[in-house]
N, CA, C and O atoms as a Tripos MOL2 file, in Angstrom:
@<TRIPOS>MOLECULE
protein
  256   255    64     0     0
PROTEIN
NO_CHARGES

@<TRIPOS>ATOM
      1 N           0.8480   -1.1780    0.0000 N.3       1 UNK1
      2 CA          0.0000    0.0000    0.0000 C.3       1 UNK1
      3 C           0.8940    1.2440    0.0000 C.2       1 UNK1
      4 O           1.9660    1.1920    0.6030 O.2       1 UNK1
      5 N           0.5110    2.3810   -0.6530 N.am      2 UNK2
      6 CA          1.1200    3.7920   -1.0010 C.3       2 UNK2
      7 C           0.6830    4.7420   -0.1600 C.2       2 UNK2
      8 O          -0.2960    4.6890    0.5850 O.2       2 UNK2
      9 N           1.4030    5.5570   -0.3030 N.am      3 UNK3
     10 CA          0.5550    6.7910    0.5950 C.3       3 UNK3
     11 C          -0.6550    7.7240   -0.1990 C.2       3 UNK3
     12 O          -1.5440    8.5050    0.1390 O.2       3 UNK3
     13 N          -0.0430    7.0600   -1.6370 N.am      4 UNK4
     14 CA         -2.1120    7.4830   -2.5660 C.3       4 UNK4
     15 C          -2.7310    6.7000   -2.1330 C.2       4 UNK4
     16 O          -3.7460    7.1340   -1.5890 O.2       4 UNK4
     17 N          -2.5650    5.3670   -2.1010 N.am      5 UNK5
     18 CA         -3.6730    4.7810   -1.8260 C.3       5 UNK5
     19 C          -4.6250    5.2620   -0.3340 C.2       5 UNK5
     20 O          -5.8310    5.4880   -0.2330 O.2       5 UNK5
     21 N          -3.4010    5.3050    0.8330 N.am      6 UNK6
     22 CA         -3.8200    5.4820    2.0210 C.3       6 UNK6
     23 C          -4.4520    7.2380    2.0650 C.2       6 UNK6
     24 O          -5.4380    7.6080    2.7030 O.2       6 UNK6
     25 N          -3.7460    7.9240    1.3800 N.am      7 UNK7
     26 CA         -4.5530    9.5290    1.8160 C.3       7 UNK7
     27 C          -6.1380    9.3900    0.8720 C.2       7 UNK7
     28 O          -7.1740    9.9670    1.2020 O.2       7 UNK7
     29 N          -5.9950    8.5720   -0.2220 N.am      8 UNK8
     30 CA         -7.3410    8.4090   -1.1120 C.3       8 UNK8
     31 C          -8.4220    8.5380    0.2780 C.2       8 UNK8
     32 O          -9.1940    9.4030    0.6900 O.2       8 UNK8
     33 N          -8.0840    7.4400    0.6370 N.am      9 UNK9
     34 CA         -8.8930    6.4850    1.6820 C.3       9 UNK9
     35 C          -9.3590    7.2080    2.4570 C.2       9 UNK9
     36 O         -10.5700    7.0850    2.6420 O.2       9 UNK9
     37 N          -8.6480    8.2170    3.2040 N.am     10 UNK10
     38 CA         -8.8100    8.8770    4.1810 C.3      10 UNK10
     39 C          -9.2530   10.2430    3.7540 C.2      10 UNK10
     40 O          -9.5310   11.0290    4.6600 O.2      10 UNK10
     41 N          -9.3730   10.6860    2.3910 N.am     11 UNK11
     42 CA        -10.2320   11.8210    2.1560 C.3      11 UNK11
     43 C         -11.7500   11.2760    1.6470 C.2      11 UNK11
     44 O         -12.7990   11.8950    1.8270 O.2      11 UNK11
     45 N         -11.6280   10.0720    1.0220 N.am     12 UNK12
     46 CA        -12.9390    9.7420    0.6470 C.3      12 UNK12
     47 C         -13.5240    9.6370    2.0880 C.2      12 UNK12
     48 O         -14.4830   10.3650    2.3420 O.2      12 UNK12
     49 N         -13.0270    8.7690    3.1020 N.am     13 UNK13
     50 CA        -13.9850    8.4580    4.4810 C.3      13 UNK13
     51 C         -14.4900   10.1270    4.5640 C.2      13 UNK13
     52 O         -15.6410   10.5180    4.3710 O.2      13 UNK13
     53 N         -13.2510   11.0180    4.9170 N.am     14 UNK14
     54 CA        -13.5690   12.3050    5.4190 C.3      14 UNK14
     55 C         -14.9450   12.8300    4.7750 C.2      14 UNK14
     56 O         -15.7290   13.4120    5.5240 O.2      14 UNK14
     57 N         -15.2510   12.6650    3.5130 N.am     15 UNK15
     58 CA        -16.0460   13.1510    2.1210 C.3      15 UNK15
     59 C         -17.4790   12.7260    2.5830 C.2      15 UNK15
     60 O         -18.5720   13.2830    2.4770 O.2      15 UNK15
     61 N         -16.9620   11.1840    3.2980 N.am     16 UNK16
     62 CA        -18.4110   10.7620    3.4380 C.3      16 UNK16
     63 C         -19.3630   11.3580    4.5410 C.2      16 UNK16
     64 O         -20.5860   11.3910    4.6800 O.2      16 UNK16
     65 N         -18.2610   11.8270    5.2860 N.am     17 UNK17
     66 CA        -18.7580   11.9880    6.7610 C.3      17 UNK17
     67 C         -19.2320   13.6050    6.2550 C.2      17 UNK17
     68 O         -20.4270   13.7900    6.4860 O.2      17 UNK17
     69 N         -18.7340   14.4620    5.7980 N.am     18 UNK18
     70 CA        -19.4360   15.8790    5.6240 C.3      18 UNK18
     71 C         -20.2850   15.8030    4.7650 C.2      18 UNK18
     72 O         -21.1780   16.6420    4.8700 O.2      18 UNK18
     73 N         -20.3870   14.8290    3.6060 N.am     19 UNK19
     74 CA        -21.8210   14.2970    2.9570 C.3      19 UNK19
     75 C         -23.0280   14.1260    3.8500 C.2      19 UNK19
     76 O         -24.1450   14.5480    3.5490 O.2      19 UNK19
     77 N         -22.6500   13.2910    5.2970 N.am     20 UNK20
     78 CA        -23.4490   12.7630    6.1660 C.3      20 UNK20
     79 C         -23.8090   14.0120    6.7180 C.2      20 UNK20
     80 O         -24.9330   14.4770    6.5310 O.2      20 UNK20
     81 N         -22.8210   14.6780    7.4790 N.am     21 UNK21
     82 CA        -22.9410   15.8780    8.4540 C.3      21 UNK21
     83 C         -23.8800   16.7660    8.0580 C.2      21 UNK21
     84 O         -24.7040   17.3560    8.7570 O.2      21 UNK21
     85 N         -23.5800   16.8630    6.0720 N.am     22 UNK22
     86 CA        -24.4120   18.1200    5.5540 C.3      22 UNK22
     87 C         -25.4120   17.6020    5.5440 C.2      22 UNK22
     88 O         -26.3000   18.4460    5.6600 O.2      22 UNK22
     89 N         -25.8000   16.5960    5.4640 N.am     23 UNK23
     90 CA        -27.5990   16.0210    5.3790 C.3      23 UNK23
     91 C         -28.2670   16.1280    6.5380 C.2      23 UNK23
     92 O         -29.4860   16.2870    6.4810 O.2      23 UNK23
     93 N         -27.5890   16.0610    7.8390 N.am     24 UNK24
     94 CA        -28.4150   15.9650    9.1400 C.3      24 UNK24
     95 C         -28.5270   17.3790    9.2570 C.2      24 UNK24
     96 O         -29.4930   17.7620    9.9180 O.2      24 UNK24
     97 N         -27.5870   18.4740    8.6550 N.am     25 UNK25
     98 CA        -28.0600   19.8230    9.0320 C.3      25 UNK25
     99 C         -28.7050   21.0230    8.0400 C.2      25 UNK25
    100 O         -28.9300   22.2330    8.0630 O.2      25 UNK25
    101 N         -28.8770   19.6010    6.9610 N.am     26 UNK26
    102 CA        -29.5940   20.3680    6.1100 C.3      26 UNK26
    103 C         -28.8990   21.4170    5.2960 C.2      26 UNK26
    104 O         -29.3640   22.5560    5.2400 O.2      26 UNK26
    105 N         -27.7920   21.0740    4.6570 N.am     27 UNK27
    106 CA        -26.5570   21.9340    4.1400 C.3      27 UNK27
    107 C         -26.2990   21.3620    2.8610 C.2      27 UNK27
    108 O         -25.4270   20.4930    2.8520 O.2      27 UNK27
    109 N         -26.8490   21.6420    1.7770 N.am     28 UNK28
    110 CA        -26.8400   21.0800    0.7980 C.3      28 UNK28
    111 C         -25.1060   21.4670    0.1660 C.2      28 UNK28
    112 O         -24.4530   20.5370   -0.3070 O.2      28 UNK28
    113 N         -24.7030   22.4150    0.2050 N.am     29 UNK29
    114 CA        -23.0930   22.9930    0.3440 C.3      29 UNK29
    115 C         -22.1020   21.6780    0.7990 C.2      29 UNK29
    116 O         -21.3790   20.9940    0.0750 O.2      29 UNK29
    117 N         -22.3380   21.5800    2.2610 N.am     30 UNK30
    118 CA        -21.4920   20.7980    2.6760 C.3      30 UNK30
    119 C         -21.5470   18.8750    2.1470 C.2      30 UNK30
    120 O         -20.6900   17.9920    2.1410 O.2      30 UNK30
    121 N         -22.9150   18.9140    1.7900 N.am     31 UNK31
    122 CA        -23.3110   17.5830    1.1400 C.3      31 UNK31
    123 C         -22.3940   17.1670   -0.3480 C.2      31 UNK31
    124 O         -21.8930   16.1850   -0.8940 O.2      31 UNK31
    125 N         -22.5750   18.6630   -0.5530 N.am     32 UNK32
    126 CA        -21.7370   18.8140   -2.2700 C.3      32 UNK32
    127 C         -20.2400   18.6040   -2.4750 C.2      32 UNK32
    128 O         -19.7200   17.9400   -3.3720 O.2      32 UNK32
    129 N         -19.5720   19.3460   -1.3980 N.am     33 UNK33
    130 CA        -18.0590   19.1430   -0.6700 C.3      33 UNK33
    131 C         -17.6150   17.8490   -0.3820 C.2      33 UNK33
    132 O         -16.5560   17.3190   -0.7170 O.2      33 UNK33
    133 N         -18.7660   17.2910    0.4380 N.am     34 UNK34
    134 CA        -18.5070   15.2710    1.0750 C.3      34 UNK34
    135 C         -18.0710   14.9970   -0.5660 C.2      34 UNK34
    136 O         -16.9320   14.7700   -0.9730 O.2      34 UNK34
    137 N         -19.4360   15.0960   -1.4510 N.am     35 UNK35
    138 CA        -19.0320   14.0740   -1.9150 C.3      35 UNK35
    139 C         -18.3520   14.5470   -3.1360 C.2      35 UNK35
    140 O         -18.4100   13.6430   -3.9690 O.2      35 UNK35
    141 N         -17.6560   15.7100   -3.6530 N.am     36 UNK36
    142 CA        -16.5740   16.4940   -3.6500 C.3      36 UNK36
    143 C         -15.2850   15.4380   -3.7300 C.2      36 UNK36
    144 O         -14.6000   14.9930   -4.6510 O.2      36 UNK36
    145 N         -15.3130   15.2680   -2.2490 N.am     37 UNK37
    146 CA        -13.9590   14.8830   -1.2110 C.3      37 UNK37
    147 C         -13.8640   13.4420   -2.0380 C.2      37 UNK37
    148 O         -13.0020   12.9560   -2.7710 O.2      37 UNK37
    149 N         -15.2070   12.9790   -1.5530 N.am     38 UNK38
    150 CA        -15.0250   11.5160   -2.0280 C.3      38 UNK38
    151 C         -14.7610   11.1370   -3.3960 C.2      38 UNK38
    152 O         -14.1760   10.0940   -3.6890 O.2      38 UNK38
    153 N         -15.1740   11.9530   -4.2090 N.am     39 UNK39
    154 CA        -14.4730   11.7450   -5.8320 C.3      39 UNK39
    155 C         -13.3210   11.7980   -6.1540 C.2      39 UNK39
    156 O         -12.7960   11.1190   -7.0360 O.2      39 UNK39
    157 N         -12.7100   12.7590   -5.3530 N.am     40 UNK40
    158 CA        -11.0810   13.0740   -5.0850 C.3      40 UNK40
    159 C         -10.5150   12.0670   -4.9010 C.2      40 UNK40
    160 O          -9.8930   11.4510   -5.7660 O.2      40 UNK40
    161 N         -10.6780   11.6650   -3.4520 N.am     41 UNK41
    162 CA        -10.3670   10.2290   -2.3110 C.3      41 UNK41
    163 C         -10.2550    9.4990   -3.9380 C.2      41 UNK41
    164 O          -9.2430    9.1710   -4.5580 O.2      41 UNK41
    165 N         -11.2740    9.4280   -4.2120 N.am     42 UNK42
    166 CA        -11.6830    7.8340   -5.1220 C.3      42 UNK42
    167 C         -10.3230    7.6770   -6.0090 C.2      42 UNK42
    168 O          -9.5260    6.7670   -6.2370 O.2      42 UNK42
    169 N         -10.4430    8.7260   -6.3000 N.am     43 UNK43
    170 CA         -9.5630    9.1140   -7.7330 C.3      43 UNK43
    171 C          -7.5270    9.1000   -7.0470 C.2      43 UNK43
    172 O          -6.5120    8.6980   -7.6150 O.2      43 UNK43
    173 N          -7.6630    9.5300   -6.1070 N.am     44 UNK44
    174 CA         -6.9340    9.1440   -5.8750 C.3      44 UNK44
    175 C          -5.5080    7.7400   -5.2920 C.2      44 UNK44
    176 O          -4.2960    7.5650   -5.4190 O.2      44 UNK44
    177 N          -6.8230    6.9970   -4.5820 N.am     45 UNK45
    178 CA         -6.4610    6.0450   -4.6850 C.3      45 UNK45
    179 C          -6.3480    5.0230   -5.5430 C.2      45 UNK45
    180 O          -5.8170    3.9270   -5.3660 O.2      45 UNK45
    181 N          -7.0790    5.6190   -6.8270 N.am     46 UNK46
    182 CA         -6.7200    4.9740   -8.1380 C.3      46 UNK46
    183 C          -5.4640    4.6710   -8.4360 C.2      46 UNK46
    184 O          -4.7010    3.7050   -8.4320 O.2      46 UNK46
    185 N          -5.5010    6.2620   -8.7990 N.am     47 UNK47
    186 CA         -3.9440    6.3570   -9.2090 C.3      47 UNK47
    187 C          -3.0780    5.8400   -8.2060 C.2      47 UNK47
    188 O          -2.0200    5.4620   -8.7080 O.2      47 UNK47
    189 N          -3.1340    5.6890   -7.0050 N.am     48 UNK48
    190 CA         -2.1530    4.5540   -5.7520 C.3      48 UNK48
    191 C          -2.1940    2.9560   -6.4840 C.2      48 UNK48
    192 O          -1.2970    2.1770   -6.8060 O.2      48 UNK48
    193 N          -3.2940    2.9130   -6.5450 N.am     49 UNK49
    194 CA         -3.8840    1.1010   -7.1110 C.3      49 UNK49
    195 C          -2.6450    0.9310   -8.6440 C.2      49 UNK49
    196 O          -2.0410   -0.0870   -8.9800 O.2      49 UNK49
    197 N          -2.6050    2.4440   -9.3660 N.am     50 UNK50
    198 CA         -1.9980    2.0470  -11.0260 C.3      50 UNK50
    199 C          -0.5370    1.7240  -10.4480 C.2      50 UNK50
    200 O           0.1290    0.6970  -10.5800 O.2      50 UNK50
    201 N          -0.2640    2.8230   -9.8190 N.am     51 UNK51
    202 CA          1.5170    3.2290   -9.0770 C.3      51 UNK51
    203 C           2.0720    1.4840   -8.7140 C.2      51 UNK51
    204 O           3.1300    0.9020   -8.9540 O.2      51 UNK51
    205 N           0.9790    1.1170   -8.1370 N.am     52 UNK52
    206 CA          1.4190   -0.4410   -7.2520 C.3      52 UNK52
    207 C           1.4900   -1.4390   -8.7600 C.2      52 UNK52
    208 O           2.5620   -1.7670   -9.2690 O.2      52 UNK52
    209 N           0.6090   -1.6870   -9.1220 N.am     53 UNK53
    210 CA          0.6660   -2.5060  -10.3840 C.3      53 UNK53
    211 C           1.7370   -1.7950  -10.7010 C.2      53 UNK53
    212 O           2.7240   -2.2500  -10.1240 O.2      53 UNK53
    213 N           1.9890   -0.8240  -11.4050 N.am     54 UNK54
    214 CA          2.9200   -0.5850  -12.1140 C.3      54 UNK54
    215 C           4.3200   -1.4870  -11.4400 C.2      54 UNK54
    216 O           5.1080   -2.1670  -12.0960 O.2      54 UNK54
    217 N           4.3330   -1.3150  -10.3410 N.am     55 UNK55
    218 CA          5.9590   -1.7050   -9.4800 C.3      55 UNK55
    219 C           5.7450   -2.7630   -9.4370 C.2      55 UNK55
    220 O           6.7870   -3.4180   -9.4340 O.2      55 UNK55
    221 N           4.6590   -3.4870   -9.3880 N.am     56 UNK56
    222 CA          4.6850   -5.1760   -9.2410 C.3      56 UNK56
    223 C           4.9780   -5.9470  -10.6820 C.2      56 UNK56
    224 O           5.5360   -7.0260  -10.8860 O.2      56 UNK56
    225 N           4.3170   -4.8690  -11.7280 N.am     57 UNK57
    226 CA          5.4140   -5.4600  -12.7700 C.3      57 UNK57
    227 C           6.7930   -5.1650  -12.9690 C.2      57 UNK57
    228 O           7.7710   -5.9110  -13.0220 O.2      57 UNK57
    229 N           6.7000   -4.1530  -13.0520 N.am     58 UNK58
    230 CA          8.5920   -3.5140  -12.7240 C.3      58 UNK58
    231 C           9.0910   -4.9130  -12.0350 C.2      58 UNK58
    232 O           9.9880   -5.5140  -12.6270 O.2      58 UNK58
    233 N           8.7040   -5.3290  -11.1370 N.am     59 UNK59
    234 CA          9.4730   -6.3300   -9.6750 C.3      59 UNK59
    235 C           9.2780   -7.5390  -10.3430 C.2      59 UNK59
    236 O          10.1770   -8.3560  -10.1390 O.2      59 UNK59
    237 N           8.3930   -7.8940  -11.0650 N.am     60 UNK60
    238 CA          8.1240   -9.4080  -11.4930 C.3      60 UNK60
    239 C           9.2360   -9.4530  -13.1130 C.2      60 UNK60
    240 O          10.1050  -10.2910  -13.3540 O.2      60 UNK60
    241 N           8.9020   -8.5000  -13.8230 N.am     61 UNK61
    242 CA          9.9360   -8.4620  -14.9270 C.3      61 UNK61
    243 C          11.3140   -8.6280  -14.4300 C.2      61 UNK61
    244 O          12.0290   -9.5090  -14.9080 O.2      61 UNK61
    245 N          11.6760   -7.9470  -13.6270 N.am     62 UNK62
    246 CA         13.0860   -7.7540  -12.6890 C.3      62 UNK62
    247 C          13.5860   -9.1260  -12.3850 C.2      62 UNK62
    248 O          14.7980   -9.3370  -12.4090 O.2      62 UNK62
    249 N          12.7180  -10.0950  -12.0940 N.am     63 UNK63
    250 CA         12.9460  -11.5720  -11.4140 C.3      63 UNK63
    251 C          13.1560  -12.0790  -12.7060 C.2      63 UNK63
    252 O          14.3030  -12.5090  -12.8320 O.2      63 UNK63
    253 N          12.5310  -12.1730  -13.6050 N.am     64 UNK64
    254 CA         12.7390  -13.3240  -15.0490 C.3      64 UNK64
    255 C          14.6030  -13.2250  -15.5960 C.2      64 UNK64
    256 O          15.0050  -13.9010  -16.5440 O.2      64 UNK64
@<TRIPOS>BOND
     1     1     2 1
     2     2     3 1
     3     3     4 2
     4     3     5 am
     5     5     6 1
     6     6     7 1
     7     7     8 2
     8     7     9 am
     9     9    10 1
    10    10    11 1
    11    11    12 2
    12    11    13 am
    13    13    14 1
    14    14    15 1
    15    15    16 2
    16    15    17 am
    17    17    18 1
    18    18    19 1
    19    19    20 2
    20    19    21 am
    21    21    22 1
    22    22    23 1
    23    23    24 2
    24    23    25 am
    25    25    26 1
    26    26    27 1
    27    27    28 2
    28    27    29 am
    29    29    30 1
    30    30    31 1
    31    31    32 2
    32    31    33 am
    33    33    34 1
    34    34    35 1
    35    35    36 2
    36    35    37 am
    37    37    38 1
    38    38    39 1
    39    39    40 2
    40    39    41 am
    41    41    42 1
    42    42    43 1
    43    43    44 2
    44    43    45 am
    45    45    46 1
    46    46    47 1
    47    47    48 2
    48    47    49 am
    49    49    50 1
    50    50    51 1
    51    51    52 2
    52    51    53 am
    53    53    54 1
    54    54    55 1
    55    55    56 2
    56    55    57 am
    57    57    58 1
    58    58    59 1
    59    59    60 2
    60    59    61 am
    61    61    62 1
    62    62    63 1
    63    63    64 2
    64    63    65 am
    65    65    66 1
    66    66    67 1
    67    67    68 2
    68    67    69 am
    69    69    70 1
    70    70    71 1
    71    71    72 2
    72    71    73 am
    73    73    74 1
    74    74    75 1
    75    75    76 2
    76    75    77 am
    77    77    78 1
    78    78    79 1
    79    79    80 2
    80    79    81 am
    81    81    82 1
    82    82    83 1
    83    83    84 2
    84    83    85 am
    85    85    86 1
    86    86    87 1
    87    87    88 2
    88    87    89 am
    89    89    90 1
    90    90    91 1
    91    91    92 2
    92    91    93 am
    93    93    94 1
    94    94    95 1
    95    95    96 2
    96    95    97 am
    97    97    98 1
    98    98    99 1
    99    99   100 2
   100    99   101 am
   101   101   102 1
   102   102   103 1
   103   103   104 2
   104   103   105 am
   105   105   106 1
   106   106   107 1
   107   107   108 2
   108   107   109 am
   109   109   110 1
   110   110   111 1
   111   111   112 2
   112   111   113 am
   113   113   114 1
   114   114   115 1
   115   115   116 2
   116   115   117 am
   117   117   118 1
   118   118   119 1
   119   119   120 2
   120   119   121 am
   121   121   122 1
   122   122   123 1
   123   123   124 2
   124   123   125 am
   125   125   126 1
   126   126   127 1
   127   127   128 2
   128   127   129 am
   129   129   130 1
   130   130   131 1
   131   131   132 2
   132   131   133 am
   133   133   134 1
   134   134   135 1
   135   135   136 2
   136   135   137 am
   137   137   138 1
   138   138   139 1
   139   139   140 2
   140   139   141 am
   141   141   142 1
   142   142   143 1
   143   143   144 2
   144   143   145 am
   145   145   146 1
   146   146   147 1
   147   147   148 2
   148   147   149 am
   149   149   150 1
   150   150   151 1
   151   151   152 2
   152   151   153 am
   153   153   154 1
   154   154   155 1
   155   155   156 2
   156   155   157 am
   157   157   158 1
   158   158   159 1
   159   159   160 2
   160   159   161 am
   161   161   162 1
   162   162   163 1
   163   163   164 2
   164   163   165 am
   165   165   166 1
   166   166   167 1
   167   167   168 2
   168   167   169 am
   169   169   170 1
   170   170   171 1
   171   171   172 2
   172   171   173 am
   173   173   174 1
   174   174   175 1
   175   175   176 2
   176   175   177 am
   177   177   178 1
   178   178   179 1
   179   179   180 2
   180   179   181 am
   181   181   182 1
   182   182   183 1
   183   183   184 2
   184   183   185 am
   185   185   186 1
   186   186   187 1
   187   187   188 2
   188   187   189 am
   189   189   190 1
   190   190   191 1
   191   191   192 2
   192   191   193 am
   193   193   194 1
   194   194   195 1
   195   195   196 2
   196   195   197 am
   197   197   198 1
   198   198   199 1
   199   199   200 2
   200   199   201 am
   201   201   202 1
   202   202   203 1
   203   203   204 2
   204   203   205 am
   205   205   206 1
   206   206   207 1
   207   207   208 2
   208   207   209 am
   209   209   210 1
   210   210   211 1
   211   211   212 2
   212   211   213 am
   213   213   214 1
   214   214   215 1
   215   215   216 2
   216   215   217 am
   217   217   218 1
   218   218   219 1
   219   219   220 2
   220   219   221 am
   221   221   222 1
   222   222   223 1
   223   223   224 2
   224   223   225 am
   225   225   226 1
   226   226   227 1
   227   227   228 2
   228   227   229 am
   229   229   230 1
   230   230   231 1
   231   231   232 2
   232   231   233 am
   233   233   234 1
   234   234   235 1
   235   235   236 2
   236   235   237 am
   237   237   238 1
   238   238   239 1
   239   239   240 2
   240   239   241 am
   241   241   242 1
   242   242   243 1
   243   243   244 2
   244   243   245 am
   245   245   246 1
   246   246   247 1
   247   247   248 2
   248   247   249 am
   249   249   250 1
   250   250   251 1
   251   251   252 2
   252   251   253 am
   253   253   254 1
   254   254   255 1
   255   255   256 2
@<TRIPOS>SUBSTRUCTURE
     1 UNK1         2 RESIDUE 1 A UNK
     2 UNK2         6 RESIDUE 1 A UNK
     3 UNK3        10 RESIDUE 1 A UNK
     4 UNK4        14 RESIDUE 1 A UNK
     5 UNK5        18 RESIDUE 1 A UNK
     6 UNK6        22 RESIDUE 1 A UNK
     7 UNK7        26 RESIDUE 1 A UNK
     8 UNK8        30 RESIDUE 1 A UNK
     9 UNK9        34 RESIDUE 1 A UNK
    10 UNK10       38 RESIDUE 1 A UNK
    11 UNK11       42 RESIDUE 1 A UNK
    12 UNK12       46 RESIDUE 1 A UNK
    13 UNK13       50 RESIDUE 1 A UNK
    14 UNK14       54 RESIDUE 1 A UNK
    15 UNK15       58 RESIDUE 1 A UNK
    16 UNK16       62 RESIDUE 1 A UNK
    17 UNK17       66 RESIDUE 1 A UNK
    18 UNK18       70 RESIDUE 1 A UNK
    19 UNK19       74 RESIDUE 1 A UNK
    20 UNK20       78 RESIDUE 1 A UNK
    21 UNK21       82 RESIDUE 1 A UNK
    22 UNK22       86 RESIDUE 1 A UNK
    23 UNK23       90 RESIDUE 1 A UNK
    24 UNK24       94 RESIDUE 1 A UNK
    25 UNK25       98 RESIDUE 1 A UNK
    26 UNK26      102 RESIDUE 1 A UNK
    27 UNK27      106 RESIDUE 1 A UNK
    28 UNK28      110 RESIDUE 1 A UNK
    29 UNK29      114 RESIDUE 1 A UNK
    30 UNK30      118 RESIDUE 1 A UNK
    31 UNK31      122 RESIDUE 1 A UNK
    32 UNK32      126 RESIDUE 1 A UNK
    33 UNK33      130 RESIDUE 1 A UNK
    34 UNK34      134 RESIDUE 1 A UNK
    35 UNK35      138 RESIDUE 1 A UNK
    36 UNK36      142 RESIDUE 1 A UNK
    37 UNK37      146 RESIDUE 1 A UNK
    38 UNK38      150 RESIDUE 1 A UNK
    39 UNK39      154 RESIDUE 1 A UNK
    40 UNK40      158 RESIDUE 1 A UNK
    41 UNK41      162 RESIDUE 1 A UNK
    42 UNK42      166 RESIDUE 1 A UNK
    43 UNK43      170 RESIDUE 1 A UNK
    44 UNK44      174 RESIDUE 1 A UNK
    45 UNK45      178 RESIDUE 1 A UNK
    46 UNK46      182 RESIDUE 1 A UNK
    47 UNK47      186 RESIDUE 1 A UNK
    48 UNK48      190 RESIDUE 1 A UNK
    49 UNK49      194 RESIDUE 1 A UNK
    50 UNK50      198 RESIDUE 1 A UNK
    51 UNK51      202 RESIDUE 1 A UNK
    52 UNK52      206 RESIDUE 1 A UNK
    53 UNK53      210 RESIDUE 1 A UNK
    54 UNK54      214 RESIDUE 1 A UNK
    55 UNK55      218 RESIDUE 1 A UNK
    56 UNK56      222 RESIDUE 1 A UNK
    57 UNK57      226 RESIDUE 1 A UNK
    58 UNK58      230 RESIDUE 1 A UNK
    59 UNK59      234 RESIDUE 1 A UNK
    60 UNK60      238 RESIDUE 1 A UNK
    61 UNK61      242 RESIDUE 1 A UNK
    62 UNK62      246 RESIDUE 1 A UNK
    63 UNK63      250 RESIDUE 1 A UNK
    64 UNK64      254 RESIDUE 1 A UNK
């Protein structure tokens, strides 16, 4: 695991929770921001997910 993968993670959770927050207070703003965050998060830990494949082939070619 990367530190994209891991900050993804941890802005999407964050994303979800002010998604949540803005709904209980009726904040359509902050609802928009959550899930904002969480597209980010998402997207970011993508690109963590490509970074790793990428090195696991790098590492497996490396062995042959």
């Amino acid at each position: 695991m990367n530190k994209d993968q891991v900050k993804g993670k941890a802005k999407e959770v964050g994303g979800k929770i002010q998604q949540k927050v803005g709904e209980v207070v009726g904040s359509s703003e902050q609802q928009l921001k959550g899930m904002k965050n969480q597209a980010e998060g998402n997207i970011q830990q993508k690109a963590g997910d490509v970074k790793e494949a990428a090195k696991d082939i790098a590492k497996d070619r490396g062995n042959r």
